[in-house]
Backbone as CSV, one residue per row, in Angstrom:
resi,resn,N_x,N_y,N_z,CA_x,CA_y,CA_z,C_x,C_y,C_z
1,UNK,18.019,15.378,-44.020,16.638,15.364,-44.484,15.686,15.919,-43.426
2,UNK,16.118,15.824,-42.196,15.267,15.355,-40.967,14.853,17.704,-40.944
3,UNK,16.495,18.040,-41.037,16.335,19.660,-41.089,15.725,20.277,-41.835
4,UNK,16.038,19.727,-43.312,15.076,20.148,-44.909,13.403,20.285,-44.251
5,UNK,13.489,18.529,-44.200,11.717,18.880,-43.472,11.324,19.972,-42.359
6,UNK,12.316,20.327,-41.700,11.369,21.289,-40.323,11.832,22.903,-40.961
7,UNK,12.324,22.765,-42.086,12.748,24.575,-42.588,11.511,24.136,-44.076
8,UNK,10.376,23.129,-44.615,9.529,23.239,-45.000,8.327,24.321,-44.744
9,UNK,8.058,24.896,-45.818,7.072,26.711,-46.014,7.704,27.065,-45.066
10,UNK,8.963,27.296,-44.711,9.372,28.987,-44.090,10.120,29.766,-45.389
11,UNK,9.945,31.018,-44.896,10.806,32.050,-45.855,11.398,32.768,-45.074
12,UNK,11.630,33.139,-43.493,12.920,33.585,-43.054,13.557,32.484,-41.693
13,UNK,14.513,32.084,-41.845,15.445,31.498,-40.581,15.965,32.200,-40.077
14,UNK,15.666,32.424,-38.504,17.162,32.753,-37.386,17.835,31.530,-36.890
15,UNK,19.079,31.527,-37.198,20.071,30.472,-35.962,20.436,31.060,-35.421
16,UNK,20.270,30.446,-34.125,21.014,31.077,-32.976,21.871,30.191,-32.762
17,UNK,23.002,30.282,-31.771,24.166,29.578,-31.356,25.044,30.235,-30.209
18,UNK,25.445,28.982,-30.005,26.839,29.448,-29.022,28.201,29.289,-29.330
19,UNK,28.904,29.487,-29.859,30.092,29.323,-30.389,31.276,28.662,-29.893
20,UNK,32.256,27.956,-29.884,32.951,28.006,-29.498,33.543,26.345,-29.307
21,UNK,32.288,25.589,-29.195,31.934,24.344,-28.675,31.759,22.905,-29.569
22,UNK,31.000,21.723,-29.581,30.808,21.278,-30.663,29.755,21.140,-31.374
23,UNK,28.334,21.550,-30.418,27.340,21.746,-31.044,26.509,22.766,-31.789
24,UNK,26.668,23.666,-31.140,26.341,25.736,-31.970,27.659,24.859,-33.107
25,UNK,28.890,25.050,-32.999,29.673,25.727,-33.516,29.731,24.949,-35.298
26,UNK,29.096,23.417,-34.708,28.931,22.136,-36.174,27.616,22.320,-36.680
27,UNK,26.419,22.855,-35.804,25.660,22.211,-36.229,25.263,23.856,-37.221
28,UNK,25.240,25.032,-36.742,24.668,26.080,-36.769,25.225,26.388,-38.988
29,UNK,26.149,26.095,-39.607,26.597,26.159,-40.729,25.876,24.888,-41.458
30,UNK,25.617,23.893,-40.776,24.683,22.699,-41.550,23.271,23.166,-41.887
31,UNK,22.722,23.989,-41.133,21.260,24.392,-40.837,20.992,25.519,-41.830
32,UNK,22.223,26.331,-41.426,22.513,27.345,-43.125,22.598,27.243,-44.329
33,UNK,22.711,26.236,-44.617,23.422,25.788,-45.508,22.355,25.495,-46.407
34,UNK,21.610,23.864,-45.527,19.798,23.834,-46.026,19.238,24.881,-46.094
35,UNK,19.076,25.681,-44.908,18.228,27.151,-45.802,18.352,27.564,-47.087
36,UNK,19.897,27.947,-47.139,20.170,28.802,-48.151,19.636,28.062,-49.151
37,UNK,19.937,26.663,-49.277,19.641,25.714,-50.832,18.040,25.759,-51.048
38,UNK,17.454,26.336,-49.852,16.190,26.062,-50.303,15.749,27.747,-50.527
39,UNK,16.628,29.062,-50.886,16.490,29.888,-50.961,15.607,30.613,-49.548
40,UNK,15.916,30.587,-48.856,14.792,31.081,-47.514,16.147,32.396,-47.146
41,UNK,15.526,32.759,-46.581,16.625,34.538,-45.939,16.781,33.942,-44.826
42,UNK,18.025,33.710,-44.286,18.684,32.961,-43.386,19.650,34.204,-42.436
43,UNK,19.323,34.449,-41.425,20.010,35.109,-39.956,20.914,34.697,-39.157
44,UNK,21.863,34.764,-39.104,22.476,33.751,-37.849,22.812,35.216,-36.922
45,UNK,22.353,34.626,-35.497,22.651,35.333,-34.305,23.378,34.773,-33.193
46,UNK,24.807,34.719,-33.422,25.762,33.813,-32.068,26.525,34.273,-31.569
47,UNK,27.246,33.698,-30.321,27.798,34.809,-29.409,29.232,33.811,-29.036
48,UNK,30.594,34.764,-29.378,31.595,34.395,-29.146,31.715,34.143,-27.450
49,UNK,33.217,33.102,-27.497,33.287,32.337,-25.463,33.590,34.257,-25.129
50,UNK,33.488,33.472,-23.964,34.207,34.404,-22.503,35.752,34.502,-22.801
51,UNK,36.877,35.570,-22.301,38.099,35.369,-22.601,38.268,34.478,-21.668
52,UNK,38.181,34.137,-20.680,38.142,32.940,-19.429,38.288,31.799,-19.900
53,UNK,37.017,31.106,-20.762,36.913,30.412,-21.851,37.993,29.564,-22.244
54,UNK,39.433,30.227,-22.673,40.303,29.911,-23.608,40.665,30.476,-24.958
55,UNK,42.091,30.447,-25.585,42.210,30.544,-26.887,41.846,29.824,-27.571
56,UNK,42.220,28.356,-26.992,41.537,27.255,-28.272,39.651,27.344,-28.599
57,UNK,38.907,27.767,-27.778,37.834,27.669,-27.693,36.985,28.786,-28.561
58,UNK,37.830,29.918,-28.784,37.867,31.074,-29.194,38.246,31.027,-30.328
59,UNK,39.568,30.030,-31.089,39.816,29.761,-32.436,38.952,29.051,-32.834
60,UNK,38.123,27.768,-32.521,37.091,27.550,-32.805,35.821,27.834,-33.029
61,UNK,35.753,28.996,-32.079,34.508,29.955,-32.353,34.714,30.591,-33.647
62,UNK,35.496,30.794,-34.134,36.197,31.962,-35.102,36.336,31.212,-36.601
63,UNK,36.599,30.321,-36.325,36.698,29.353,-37.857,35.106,28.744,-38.275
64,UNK,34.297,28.861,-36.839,32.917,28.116,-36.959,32.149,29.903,-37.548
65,UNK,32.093,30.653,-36.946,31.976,31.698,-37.129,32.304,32.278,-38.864
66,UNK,33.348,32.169,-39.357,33.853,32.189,-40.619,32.669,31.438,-41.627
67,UNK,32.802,29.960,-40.887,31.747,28.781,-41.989,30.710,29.445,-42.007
68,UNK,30.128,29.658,-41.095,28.420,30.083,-40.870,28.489,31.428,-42.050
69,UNK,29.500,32.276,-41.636,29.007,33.556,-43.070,28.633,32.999,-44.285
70,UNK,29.709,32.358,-44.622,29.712,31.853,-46.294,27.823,31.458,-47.068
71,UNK,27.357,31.152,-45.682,26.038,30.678,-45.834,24.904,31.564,-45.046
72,UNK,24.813,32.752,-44.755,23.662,33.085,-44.090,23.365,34.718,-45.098
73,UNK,22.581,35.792,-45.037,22.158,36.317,-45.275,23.115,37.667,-44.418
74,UNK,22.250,37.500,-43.632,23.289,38.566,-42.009,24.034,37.896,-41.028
75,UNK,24.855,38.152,-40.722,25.503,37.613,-39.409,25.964,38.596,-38.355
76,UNK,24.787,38.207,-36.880,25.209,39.289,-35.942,26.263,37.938,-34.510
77,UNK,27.285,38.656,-34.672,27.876,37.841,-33.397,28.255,39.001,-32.116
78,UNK,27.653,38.242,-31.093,28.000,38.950,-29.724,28.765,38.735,-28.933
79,UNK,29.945,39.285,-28.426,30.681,38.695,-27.779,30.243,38.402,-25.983
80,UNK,30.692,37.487,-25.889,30.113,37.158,-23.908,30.611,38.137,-23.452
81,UNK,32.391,38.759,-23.950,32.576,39.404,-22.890,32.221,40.464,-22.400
82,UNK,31.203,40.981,-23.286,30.749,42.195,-23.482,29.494,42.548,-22.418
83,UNK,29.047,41.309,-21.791,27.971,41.101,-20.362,28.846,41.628,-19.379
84,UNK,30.184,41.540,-19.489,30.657,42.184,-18.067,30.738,43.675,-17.842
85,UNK,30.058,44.397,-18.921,30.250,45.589,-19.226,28.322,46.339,-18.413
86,UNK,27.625,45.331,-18.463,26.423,45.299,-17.644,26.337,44.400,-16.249
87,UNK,27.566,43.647,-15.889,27.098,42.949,-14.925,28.095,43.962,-13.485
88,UNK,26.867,43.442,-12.349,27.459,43.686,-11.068,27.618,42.605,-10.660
89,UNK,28.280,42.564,-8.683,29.100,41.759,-8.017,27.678,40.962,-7.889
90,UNK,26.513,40.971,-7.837,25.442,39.908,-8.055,24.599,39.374,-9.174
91,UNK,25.974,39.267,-10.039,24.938,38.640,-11.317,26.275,37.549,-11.425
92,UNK,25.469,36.542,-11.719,26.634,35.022,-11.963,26.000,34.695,-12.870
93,UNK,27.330,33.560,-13.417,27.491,33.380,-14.566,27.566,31.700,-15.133
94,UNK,26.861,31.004,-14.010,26.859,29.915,-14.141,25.222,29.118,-14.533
């Protein structure tokens, strides 16, 4: 109820998220979901782990990733690993 009320008079949603985890990865398809029922144009913008990360963390990104389509409008996902493709020996990652 608490989400219904704060997506009250909008007509477009972005979610953002982090994937992989338990909060982006549960909460970000619940939030969609209310949009969609309330007809609003719904975005999701989230970004798959690091390969560092893990596989398991990465199958979870991927099945959470899956849920979230069924319910959004567009879905842009970015992968992390794709920062190492802009980063030098002084950019960290913590």
């Amino acid at each position: 109820d608490e989400i219904i009320d704060h997506l009250a008079d909008s007509h477009m949603v972005f979610i953002t998220a982090g994937m992989g985890g338990g909060t982006g990865t549960g909460a970000a398809p619940v939030v969609a979901r209310a949009a969609r029922e309330k007809g609003i144009l719904t975005v999701g913008v989230v970004t798959k782990p690091f390969q560092f990360e893990g596989a398991r963390r990465m199958k979870t990104a991927e099945a959470g990733i899956e849920e979230l389509q069924k319910s959004v409008d567009t879905l842009i996902v970015i992968p992390n690993q794709n920062l190492f493709r802009i980063a030098d020996e002084k950019t960290t990652f913590a």
